[in-house]
C-alpha positions in Angstrom: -9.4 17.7 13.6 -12.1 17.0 10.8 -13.7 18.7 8.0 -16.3 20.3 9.7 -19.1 18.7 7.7 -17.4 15.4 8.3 -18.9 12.5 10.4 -17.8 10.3 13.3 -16.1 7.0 11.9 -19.6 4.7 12.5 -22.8 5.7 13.3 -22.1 5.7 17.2 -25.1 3.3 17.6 -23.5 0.9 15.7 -19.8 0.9 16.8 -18.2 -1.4 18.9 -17.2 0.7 22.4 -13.4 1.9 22.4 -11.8 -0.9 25.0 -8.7 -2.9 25.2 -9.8 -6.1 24.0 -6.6 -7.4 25.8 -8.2 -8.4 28.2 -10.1 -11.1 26.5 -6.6 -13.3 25.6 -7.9 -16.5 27.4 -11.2 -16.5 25.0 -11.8 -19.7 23.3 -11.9 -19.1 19.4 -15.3 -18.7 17.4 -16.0 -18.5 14.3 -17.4 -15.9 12.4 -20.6 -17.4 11.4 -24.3 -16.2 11.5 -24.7 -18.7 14.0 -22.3 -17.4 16.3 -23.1 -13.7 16.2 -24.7 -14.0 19.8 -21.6 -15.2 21.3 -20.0 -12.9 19.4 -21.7 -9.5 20.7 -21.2 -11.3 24.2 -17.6 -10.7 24.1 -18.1 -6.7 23.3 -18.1 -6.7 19.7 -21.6 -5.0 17.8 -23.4 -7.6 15.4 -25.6 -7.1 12.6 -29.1 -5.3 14.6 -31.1 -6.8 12.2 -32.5 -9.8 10.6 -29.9 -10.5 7.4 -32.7 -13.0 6.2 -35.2 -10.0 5.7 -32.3 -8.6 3.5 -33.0 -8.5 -0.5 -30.3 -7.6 -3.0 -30.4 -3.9 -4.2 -26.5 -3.8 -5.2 -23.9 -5.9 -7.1 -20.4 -5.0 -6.0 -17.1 -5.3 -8.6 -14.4 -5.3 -6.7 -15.1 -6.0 -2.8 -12.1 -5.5 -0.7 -10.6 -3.6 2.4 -11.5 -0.6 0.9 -15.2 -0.7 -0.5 -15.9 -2.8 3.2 -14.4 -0.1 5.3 -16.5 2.3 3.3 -19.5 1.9 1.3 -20.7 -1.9 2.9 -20.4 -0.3 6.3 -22.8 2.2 5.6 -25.3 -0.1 4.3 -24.9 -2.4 7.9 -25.3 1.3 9.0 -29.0 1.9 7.7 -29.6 -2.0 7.9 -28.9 -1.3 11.6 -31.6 1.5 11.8 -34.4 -0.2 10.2 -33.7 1.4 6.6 -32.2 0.0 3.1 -33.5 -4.0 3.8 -33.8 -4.4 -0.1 -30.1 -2.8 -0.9 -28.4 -5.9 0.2 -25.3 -6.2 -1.5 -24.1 -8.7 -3.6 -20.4 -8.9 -4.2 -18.8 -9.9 -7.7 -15.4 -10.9 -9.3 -14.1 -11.7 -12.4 -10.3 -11.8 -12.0 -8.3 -14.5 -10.5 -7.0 -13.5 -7.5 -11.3 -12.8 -6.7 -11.4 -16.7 -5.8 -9.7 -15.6 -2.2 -12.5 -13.3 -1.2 -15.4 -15.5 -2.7 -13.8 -18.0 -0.8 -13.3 -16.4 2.5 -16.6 -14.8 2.5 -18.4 -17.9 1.5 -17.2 -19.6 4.7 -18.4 -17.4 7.2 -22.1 -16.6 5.1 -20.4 -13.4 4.0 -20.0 -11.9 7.2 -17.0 -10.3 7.9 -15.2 -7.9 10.6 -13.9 -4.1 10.9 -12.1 -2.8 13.2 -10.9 1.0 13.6 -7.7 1.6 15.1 -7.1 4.4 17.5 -4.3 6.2 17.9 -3.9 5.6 21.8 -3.9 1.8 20.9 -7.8 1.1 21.7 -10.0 -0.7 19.1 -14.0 0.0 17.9 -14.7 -4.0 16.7 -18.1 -4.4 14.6 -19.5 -7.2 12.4 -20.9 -6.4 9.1 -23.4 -7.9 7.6 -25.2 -6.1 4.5 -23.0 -8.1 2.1 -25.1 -11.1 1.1 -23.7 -13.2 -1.4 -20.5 -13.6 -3.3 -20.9 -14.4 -7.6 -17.7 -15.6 -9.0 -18.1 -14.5 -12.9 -15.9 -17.9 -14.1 -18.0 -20.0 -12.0 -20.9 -19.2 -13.8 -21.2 -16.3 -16.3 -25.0 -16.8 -17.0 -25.8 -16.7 -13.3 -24.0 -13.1 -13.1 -25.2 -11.6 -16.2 -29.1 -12.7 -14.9 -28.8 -11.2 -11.5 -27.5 -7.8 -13.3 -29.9 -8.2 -15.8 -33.0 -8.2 -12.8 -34.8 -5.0 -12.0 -34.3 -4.8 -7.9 -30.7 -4.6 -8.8 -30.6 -1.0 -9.0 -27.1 -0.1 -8.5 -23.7 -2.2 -9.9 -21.1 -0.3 -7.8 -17.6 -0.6 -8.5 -13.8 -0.3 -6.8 -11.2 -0.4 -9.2 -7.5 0.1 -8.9 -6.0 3.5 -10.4 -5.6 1.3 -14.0 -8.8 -1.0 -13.7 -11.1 1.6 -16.0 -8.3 0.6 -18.8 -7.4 4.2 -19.5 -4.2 5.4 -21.4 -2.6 7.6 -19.3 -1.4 9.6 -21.7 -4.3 10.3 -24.0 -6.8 9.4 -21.1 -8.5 7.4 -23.5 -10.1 3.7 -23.0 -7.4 1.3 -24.7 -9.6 -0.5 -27.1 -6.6 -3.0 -28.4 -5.9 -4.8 -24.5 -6.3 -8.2 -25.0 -8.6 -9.0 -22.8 -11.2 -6.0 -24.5 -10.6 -7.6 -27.7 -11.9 -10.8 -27.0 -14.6 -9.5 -24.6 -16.4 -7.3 -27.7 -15.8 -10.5 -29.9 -17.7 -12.6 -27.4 -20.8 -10.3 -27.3 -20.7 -9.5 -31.1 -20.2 -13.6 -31.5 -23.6 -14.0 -28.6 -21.4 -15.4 -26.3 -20.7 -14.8 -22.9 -18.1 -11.7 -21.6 -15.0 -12.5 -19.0 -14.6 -8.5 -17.9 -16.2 -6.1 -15.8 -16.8 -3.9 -19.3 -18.4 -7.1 -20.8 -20.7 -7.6 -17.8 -21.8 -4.4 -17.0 -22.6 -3.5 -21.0 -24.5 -7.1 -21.8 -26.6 -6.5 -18.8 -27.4 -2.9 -19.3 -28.3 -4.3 -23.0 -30.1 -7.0 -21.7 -32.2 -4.6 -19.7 -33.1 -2.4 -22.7 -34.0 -5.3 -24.9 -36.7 -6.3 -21.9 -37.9 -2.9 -21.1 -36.1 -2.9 -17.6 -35.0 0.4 -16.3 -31.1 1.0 -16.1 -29.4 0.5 -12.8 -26.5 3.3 -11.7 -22.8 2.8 -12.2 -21.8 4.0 -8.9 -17.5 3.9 -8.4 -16.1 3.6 -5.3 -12.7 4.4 -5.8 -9.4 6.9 -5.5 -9.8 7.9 -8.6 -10.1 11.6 -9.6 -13.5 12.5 -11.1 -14.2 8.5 -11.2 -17.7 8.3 -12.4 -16.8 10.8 -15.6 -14.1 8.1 -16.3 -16.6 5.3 -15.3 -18.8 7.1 -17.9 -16.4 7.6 -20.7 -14.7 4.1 -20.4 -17.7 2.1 -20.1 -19.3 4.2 -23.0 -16.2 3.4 -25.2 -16.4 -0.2 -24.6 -20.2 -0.3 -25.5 -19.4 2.0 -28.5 -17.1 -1.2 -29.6 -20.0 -3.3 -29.1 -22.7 -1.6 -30.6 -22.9 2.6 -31.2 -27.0 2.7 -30.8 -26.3 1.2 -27.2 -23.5 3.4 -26.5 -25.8 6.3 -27.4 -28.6 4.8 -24.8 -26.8 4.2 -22.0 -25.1 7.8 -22.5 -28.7 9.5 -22.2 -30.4 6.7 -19.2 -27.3 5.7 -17.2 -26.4 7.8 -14.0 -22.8 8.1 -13.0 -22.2 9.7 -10.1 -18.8 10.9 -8.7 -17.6 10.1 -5.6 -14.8 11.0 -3.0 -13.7 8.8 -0.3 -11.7 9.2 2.3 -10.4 6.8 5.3 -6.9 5.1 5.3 -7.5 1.5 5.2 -4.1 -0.4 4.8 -3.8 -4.2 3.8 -4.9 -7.1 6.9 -1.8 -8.8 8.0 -1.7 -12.0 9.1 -0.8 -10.0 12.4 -3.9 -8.2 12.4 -5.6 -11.7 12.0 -4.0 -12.9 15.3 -5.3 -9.7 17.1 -8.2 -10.2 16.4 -7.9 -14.2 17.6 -6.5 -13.3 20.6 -7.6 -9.8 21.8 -11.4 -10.5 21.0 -11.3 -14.6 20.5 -12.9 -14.2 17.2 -11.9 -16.2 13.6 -12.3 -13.9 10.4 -10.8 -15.8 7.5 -10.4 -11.6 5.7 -10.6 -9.0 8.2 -11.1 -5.3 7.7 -8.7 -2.8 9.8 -8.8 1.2 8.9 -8.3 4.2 10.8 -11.4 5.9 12.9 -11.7 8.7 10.3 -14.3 8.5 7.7 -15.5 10.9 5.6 -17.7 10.0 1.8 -18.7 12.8 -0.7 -21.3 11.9 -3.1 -23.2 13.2 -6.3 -26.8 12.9 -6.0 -27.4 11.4 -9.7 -29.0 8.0 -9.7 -31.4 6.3 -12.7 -32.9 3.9 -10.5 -33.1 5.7 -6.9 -30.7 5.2 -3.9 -30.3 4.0 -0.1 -30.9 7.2 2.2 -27.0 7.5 2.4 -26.9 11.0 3.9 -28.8 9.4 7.0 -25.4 7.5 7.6 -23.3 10.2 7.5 -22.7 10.9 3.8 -22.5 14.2 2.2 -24.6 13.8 -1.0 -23.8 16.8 -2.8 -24.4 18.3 -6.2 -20.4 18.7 -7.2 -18.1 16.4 -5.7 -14.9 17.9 -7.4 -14.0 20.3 -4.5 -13.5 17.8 -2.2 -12.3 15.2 -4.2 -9.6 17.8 -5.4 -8.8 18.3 -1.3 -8.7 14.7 -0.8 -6.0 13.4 -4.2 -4.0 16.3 -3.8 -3.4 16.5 -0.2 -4.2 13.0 1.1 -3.0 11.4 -1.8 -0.4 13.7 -2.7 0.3 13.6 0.6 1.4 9.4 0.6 3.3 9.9 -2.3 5.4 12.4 -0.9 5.8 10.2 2.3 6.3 7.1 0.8 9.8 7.1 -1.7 11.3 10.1 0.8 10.6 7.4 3.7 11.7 4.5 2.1 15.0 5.7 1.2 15.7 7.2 4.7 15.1 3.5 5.5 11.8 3.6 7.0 9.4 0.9 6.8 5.8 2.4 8.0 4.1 5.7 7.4 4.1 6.3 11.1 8.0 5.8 11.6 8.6 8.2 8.5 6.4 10.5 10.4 8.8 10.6 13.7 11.1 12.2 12.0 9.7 15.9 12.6 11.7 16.6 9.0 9.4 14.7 7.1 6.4 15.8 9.0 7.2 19.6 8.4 8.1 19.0 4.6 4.8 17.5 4.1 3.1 20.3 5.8 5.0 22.7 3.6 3.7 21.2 0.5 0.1 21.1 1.7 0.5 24.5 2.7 2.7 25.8 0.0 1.2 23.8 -3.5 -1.5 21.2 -2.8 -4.1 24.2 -0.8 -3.5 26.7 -4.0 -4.4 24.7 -6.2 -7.5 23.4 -4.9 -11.0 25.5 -5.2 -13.4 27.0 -2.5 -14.7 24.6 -0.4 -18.0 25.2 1.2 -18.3 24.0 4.9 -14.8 22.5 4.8 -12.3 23.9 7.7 -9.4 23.4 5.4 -6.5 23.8 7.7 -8.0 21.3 10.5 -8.3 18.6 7.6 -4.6 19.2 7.2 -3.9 19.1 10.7 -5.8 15.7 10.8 -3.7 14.7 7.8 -0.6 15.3 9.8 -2.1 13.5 12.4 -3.7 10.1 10.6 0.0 9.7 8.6 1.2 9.6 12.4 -1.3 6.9 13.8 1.4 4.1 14.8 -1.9 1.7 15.1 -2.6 1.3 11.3 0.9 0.2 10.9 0.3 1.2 7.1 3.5 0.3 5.3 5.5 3.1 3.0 5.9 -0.3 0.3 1.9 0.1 0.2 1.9 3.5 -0.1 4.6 3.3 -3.4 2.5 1.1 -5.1 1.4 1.7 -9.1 3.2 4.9 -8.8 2.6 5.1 -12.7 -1.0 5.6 -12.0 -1.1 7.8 -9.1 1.5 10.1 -9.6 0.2 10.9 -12.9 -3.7 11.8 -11.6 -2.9 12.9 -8.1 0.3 14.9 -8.0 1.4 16.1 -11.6 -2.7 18.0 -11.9 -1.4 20.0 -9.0 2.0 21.0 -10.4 0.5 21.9 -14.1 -2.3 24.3 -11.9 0.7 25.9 -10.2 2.8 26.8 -13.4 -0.2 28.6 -14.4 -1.0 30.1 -11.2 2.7 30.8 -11.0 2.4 28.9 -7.7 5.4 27.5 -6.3 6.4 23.6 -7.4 9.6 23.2 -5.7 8.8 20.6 -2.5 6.0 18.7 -5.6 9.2 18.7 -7.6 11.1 16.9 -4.9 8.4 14.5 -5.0 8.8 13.8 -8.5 12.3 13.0 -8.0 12.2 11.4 -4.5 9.8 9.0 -7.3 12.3 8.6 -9.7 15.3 7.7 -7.4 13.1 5.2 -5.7 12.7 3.7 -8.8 15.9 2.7 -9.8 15.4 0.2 -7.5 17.7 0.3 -4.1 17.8 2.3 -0.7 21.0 4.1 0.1 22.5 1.3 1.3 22.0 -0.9 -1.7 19.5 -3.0 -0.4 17.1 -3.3 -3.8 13.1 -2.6 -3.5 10.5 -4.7 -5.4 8.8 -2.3 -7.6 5.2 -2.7 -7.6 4.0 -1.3 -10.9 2.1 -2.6 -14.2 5.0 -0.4 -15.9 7.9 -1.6 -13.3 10.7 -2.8 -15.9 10.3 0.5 -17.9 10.5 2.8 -14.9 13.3 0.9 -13.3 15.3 0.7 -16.6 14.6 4.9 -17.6 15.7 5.4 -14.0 18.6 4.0 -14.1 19.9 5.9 -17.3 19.5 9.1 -15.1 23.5 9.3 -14.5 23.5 10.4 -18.4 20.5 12.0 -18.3 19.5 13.4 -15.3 15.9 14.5 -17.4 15.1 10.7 -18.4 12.7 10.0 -15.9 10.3 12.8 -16.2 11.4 12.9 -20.1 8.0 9.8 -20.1 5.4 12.0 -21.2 2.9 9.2 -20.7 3.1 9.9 -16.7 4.6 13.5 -16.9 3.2 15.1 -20.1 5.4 18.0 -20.7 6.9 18.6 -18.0 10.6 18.2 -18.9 9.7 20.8 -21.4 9.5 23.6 -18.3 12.6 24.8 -16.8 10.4 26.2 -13.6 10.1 22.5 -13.2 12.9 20.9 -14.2 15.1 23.2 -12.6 13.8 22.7 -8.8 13.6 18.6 -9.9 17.3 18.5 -11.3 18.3 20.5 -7.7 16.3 17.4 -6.1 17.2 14.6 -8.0 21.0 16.0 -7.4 20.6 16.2 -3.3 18.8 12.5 -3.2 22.2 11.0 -5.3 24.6 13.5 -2.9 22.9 14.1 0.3 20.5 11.6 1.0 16.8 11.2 1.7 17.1 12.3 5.3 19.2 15.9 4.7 17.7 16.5 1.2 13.9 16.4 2.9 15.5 18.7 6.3 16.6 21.4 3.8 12.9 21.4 2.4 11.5 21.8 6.0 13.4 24.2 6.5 12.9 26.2 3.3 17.0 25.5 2.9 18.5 25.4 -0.8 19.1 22.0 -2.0 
């Protein structure tokens, strides 16, 4: 089940029809080109309904990957597709190395690219989408970039960041003026020069545009994080108050920056899910898209420079976005991290494998049920225990083959802004913490860096060495981990905590994943 207010995946008109493109294995391969879309749409897949030449840019985009194409660029192709938003093309933007790879594969194939939704019974809803238009790689050329954001049909610069991209100290939650790269970014404006960050670009430009009289575009984020355009606000504010305070004060009383929640698995493309698409539908996407069927965006309707009709794709433009966006981090989100450190130390390798094991499934339940849903405030038009059910469900889909490793990713900043809000509303609800508690531990024995059989996991996380080394000091202490108040605040100071984690941490060491996480279905003690 859905939220009630929630939309189908596409708009129906648009989506590819649910098939098995199996049958299309003897197809000769095409590219994905402009010039091939006809073929393309031949062999079942839905194409751009709409000239992209008539397309003007309305939108710059930091940060284009899997997630803001299976969310935000499909709705555009969405209204493109119905005669509406022509002049909100988007133009995507990078300024970090590893950007090269997507302004290379998008350049290739005129910035076309393909999503496909994967069903849980195995069939597949293919689509082209066309309402990216161009690609600026900032290094390439810096003055190019800063003159498209500095024109007035650029209305919007949209943004998806990682958990740590808006540069925030996770303790504090303040913008960490001394990083490197900040430093030299503010003494390249101050010096006239040209900026290498997202913070440099977005802050010349918006200066730029006062200087000429141009009207402000919108900072629109696109992103997991929790009230993101209030951080978007605060961080990019701090980095222009670096810069110069009399545009910091400007841009805080004429920029718009609207929050945002959005919701749909999308996992990382495979080089598998590269040879489906070859040989299931014949078709050659140098970076294709691949997310769940379930879609669901929540949006604040505060813009400086006006918007695309976004509601008429299926977004919820509301006035708060926090209610939902509480739902989504600390159930969905919550949710993953709860399933991925439990599942990888029972040895699992995908969500949907962790989520055979009926243990795991009920455990999860119980802490949705049990801490995540009181903690979380009314929510108008939202059937909250059908959105759990559907949660239940999408962690089961065995076709997004989304991997636990994925899921335990940068831990330090998810953990932190998803899972430890709802344990600190708890203690002062007097809410129960116990299964969030087992979380936090599951987290910390994952982090010393091996399964139960010894085999050693590669720690993805900005703060990996500290986490792995404070984890394993836990056989002398058994509070170290949660004793780094930069991710847990006080929480080793609160025995309603510590005690339930110490019970936890104690079953992982003795029991193992797979018993310690039955006894929590099945309200057992530890």
């Amino acid at each position: 089940m859905k939220p009630t207010d929630a939309v189908p995946a596409t708009n129906p008109a648009q989506d590819g029809r649910a098939r098995d493109d199996r049958a299309h294995d003897d197809l000769d391969l095409l590219s994905l080109r402009e010039s091939t879309l006809e073929q393309i749409a031949a062999r079942g897949v839905t194409v751009p309904g709409y000239d992209r030449s008539t397309v003007t840019p309305g939108i710059v985009h930091f940060g284009v990957g899997g997630f803001h194409r299976a969310h935000m660029a499909m709705v555009l192709d969405d209204l493109m597709s119905a005669g509406e938003a022509t002049d909100w093309g988007i133009v995507g933007a990078g300024v970090l190395p590893h950007d090269v790879r997507m302004r290379d594969a998008l350049a290739g194939q005129d910035h076309l690219y393909s999503l496909t939704l994967k069903h849980p019974d195995g069939t597949r809803q293919r689509r082209v989408i066309g309402s990216i238009i161009d690609y600026r790689y900032g290094p390439d050329d810096p003055q190019g970039l800063i003159n498209l954001l500095g024109e007035e049909k650029i209305r919007i610069v949209s943004l998806t960041v990682t958990e740590g991209g808006y540069n925030v100290n996770p303790v504090t939650g303040e913008f960490i003026s001394e990083d490197a790269t900040i430093v030299a970014d503010v003494a390249a404006l101050a010096a006239g020069q040209l900026p290498g960050t997202v913070f440099g670009y977005v802050i010349e430009a918006l200066r730029r545009r006062r200087d000429a009289g141009v009207p402000p575009f919108t900072v629109q984020s696109c992103d997991n994080i929790a009230e993101n355009g209030h951080v978007a606000k605060k961080m990019f504010g701090a980095f222009a108050r670096l810069v110069d305070p009399e545009l910091a004060d400007w841009i805080d009383a004429h920029v718009a920056f609207p929050n945002a929640m959005v919701d749909r698995i999308t996992p990382a493309t495979t080089d598998a899910d590269r040879a489906e698409l070859c040989e299931d539908a014949g078709l050659e996407d140098a970076w294709p898209v691949v997310a769940e069927p379930f879609f669901q965006w929540v949006l604040e309707d505060a813009f400086t420079a006006g918007r695309p009709p976004y509601e008429r794709a299926g977004v919820q433009v509301v006035d708060d976005v926090r209610p939902y966006e509480h739902m989504k981090l600390r159930l969905l989100n919550s949710g993953h991290q709860g399933l991925a450190y439990f599942g990888l130390l029972a040895g699992y390798t995908y969500a949907h494998e962790a989520m055979e094991n009926s243990d795991i499934a009920s455990y999860l339940r119980r802490y949705m049920d049990e801490e995540g849903t009181p903690s979380l405030e009314p929510l108008p038009g939202i059937d909250l225990e059908g959105y759990k059910d559907s949660l239940i469900e999408r962690f089961s889909n065995p076709e997004i083959r989304d991997t636990l490793a994925r899921l335990g990713a940068e831990s330090s900043d998810r953990i932190p802004k998803w899972l430890v809000p709802v344990i600190a509303d708890n203690l002062g609800s007097g809410a129960p913490v116990e299964v969030s508690a087992a979380i936090c531990a599951s987290w910390a024995r994952y982090a010393e860096g091996s399964d139960e059989q010894g085999a050693p996991f590669t720690i993805v996380d900005r703060f990996a060495a500290q986490l792995q080394q404070v984890a394993n000091s836990q056989a002398v202490d058994a509070l170290a981990f949660v004793r780094q108040e930069q991710f847990f605040g006080p929480l080793a100071e609160d025995s309603r905590f510590t005690g339930h984690y110490l019970t936890a941490l104690a079953s992982l060491h003795e029991q193992g994943a797979k018993e310690t996480v039955r006894r929590l279905a099945a309200h057992e003690a530890l």
